[in-house]
N, C-alpha and C positions, 0 to 999 in steps of 0.2 A: 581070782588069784591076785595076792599080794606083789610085789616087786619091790626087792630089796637094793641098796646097793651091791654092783656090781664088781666086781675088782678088776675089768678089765673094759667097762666103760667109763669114756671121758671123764674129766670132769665136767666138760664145757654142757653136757646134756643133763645135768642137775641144776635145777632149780630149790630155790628154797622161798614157801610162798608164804605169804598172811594175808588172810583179809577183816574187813570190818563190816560187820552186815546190822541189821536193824536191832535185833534181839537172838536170844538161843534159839526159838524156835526162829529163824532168819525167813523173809518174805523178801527181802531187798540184799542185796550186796554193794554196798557204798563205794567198795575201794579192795584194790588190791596192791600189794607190794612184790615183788621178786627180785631174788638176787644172785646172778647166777655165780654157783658154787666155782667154779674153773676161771670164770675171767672176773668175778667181781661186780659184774655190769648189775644195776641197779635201776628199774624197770617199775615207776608209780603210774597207776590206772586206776580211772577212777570213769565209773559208768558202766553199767553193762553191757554195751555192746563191744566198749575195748578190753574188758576183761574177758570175752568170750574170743574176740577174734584173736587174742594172746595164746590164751592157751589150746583152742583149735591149730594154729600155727605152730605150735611146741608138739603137741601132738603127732601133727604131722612129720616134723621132727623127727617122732622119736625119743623127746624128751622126758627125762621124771620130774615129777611134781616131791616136793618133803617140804612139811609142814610139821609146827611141833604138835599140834594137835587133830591131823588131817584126817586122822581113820575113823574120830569120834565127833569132828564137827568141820572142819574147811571142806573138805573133800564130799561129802554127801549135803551139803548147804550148795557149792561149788554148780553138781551135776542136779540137783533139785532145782537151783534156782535160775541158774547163767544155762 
């Protein structure tokens, strides 16, 4: 199941993420970016073990992930690789 935004959650629990990996088909994840939608806050990682512990803690959270291209390549690179 998809999750869209909400109208009646935060902003603070949106993320909006990028990252940079090796190639389309991705075997690495270089780096990621986030920027949270409600406070601004701006969040560079770089290595996979901090882009994992990031968004396991967002997760935990409760947080959404929005990427501009996440349904078709961050998000399934993301859970395949990290």
């Amino acid at each position: 199941m998809t999750d869209y935004l909400a109208y009646n959650t935060p902003l603070e629990k949106y993320w909006a993420v990028d990252i940079e990996s090796d190639d389309l088909d991705a075997t690495v994840v270089w780096c990621m970016v986030a920027k949270n939608v409600g406070t601004r806050e701006v969040v560079s990682l770089i290595g996979h073990d901090n882009i994992k512990a990031f968004i396991e803690l967002h997760l935990i959270d409760k947080c959404y992930f929005i990427a501009h291209n996440g349904l078709k390549f961050d998000f399934p690179v993301l859970n395949r690789v990290v």
